[in-house]
C-alpha positions, -999 to 999 in steps of 0.1 A, spaced: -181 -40 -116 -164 -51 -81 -179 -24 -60 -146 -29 -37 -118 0 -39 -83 -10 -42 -50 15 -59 -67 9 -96 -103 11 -82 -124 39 -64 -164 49 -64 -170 85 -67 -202 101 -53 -222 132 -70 -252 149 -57 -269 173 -76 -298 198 -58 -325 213 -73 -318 195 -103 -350 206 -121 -341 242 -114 -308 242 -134 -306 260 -166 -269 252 -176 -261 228 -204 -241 210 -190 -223 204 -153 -192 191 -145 -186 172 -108 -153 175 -87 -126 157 -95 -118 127 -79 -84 104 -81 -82 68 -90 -43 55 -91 -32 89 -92 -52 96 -126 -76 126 -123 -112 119 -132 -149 138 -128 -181 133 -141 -204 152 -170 -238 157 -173 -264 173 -196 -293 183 -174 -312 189 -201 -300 164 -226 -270 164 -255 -297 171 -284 -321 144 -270 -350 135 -246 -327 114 -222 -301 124 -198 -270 128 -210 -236 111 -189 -199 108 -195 -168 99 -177 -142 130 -182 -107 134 -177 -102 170 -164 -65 176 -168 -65 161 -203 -51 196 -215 -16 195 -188 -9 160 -196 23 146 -216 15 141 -256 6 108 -265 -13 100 -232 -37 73 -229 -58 60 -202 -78 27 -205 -104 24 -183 -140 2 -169 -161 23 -157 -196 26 -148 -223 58 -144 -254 52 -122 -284 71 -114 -294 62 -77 -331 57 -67 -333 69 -38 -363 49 -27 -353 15 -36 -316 15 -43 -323 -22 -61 -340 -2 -86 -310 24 -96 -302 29 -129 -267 16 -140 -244 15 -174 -211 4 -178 -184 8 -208 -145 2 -211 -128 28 -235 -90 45 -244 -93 77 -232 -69 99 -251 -65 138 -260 -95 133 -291 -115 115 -266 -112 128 -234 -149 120 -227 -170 89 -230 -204 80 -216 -239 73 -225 -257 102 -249 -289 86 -240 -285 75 -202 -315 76 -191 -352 93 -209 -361 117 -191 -399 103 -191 -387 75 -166 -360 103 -146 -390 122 -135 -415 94 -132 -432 97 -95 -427 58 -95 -392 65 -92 -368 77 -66 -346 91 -89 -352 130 -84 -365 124 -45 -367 165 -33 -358 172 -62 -320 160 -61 -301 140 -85 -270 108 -68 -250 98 -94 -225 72 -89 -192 65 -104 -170 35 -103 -139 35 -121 -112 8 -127 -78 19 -143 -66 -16 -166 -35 10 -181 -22 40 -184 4 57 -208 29 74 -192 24 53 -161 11 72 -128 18 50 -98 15 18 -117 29 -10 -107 50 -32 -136 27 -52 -156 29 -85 -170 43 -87 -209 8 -94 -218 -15 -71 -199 -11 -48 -231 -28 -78 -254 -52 -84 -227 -63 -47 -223 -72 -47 -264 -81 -77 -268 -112 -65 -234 -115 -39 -254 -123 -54 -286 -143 -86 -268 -165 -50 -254 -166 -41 -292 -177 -74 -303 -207 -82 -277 -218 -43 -284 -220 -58 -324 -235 -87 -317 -262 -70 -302 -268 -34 -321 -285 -39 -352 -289 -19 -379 -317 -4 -389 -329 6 -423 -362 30 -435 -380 17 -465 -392 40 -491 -415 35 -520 -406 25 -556 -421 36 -586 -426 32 -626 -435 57 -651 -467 43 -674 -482 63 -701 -517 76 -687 -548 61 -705 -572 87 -715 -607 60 -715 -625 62 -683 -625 25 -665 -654 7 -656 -664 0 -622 -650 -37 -630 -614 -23 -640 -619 3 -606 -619 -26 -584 -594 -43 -603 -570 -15 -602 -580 -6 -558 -569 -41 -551 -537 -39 -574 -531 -11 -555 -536 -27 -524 -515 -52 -529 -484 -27 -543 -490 -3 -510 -485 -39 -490 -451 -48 -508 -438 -20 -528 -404 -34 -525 -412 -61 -553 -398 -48 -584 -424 -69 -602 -452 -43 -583 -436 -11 -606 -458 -21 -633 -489 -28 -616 -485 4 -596 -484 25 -627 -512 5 -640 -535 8 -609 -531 45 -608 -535 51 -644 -568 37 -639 -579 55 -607 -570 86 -620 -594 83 -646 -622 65 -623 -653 90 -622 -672 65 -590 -662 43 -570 -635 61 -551 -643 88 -521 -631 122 -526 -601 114 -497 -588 84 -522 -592 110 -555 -569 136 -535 -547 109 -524 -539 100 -560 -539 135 -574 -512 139 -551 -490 108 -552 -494 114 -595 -483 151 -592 -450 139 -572 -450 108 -596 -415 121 -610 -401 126 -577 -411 93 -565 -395 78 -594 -359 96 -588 -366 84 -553 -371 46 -558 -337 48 -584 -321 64 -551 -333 37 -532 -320 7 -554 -285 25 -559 -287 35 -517 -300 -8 -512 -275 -19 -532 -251 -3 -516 -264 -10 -481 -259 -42 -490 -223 -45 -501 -214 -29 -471 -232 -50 -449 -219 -81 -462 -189 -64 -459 -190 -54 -423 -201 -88 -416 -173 -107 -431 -153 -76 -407 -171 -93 -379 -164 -129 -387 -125 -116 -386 -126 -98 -356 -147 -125 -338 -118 -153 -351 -96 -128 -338 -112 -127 -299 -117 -163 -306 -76 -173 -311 -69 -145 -285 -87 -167 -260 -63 -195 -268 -36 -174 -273 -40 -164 -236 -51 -199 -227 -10 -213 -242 2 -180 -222 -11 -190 -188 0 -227 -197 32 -215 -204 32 -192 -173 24 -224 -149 51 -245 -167 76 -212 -164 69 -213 -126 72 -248 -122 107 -243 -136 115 -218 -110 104 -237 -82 129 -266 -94 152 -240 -99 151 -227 -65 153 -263 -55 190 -270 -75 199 -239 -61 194 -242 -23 207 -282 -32 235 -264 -45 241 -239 -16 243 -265 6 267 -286 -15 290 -253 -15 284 -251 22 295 -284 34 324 -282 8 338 -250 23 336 -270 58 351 -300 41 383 -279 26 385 -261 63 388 -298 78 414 -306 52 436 -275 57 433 -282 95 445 -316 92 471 -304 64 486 -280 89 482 -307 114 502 -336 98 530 -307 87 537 -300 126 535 -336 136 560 -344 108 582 -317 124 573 -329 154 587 -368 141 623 -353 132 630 -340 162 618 -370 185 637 -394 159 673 -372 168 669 -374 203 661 -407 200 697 -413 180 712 -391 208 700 -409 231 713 -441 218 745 -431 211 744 -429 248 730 -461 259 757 -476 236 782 -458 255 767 -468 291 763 -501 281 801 -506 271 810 -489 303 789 -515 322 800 -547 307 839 -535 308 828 -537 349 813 -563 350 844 -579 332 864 -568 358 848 -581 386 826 -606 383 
């Protein structure tokens, strides 16, 4: 994880004295605040029923909070060498932390053969530094989260189930054998030495594969014959078989177990497999779900940018228009006064031609009279 605090982000700090010393079962840390969600740390000194130490992420309030709340969370725990800080001890996990599951950590952190190793810094002067780093991805009610995208919700199970996945590809399971058996009606004739070393190496070979159902027979066989073998076997190999063949019916009940317990194994392995398959198909499409999401995302922004473009085109279109239709009504306004304007020139105009008529009469009547 990004070492680097931001709002959804913080490292936390614990350190423990006298660790050695402590008797408790179990120690909680202070509570520390990432995005306004209330967090501490738990650890088993001793171990939760095993040789390692013991460490979980814990939410502290989980008893005040709102029903229904959930918190999903990366996180990792560390143990710090204090001596070579290269060489600390570190886990990380991403889980939905909810009122059933307040806790979640690491049951076998660290064994507690390689805490207290004296090529280790990890209990220099006797002291314990455990780090935390926590990253909120969601939180139900939101605290002090900022609105998420429509698809942070898929991304945050879809994380958690890619976490899921990896975790299954690589835990295996493992299964304990046990032995098969076959009842056989006991000879009574003691064996040669021939049919003694016939019947070891039958024996031999079943203890080698016992899983064969083929070896039942030759199991029965072999110790029918050893049982009855006077030389030829120490007194450690007689015992051995005196005890197998007094447990004989209980190995038999136990090797129908088995077959019933295989069989079933096996039908629920290939079951959880073909589960796998489904849920790996599942990550697999979520990838290009998310990958047609993004596309879609890029194209959506594209179209905003051209949309912001038509718009401030537009805005200016509006703009000059408005300047255009204040023009208009100016020269509207204008033209209406000069017309006014017109009228009243024109009738002193006709006035005043009325008069030059008048002088003009006046003037040739004398120049009629005298000239």
């Amino acid at each position: 994880m990004d070492a680097q605090n931001d709002v959804n982000r913080r490292e936390f700090r614990w350190t423990i004295s006298k660790f050695t010393r402590l008797t408790a079962q179990k120690l909680y840390s202070n509570a520390f605040t990432v995005s306004g969600c209330k967090w501490r740390v738990l650890v088993f000194p001793k171990g939760n029923n095993t040789h390692h130490l013991s460490l979980y992420l814990d939410v502290p309030d989980a008893a005040t909070l709102p029903n229904g709340w959930t918190r999903h969370a990366k996180f990792s725990l560390s143990v710090i060498d204090q001596i070579d800080n290269a060489r600390s001890f570190k886990e990380e996990a991403q889980h939905h932390f909810t009122a059933r599951e307040r806790d979640w950590g690491f049951i076998r952190f660290i064994p507690f053969a390689g805490l207290h190793s004296p090529l280790r810094g990890y209990l220099a002067n006797d002291t314990l530094v455990i780090k935390a780093e926590v990253c909120i991805l969601t939180v139900t009610p939101p605290v002090n989260i900022q609105p998420a995208r429509p698809t942070n919700k898929l991304d945050s199970y879809f994380t958690s189930l890619e976490e899921f996945v990896k975790v299954a590809e690589t835990n295996g399971v493992s299964v304990g054998s046990c032995l098969c058996h076959q009842n056989a009606a006991l000879t009574a004739e003691i064996p040669s030495l021939e049919e003694i070393g016939k019947a070891k190496q039958s024996l031999k070979e079943c203890l080698s594969d016992l899983f064969k159902l083929n070896m039942k027979e030759k199991l029965s066989e072999a110790l029918s014959t050893l049982s009855l073998a006077r030389t030829g076997l120490s007194l450690q190999q007689q015992k051995a078989i005196e005890t197998f063949q007094a447990n004989f019916n209980d190995f038999t009940s136990n090797f129908l177990a088995f077959e019933q317990d295989n069989a079933e194994f096996e039908l629920h392995k290939l079951q959880k497999d073909q589960r796998f398959s489904v849920m790996k198909k599942s990550q697999e499409t979520h990838i290009l779900y998310k990958q047609l999401m993004d596309d879609l995302i890029m194209e959506e922004e594209e179209l905003k940018r051209k949309t912001g473009e038509v718009k401030s085109r537009k805005d200016k279109l509006l703009s000059d228009w408005e300047i255009l239709l204040v023009e208009s009504e100016e020269a509207k306004l204008g033209y209406k006064d000069e017309q006014k304007k017109v009228a009243e020139a024109e009738e002193k105009k006709r006035i005043a031609e009325e008069r030059m008529s008048r002088l003009t009469t006046a003037w040739s009547n004398l120049k009629a009279q005298f000239c």
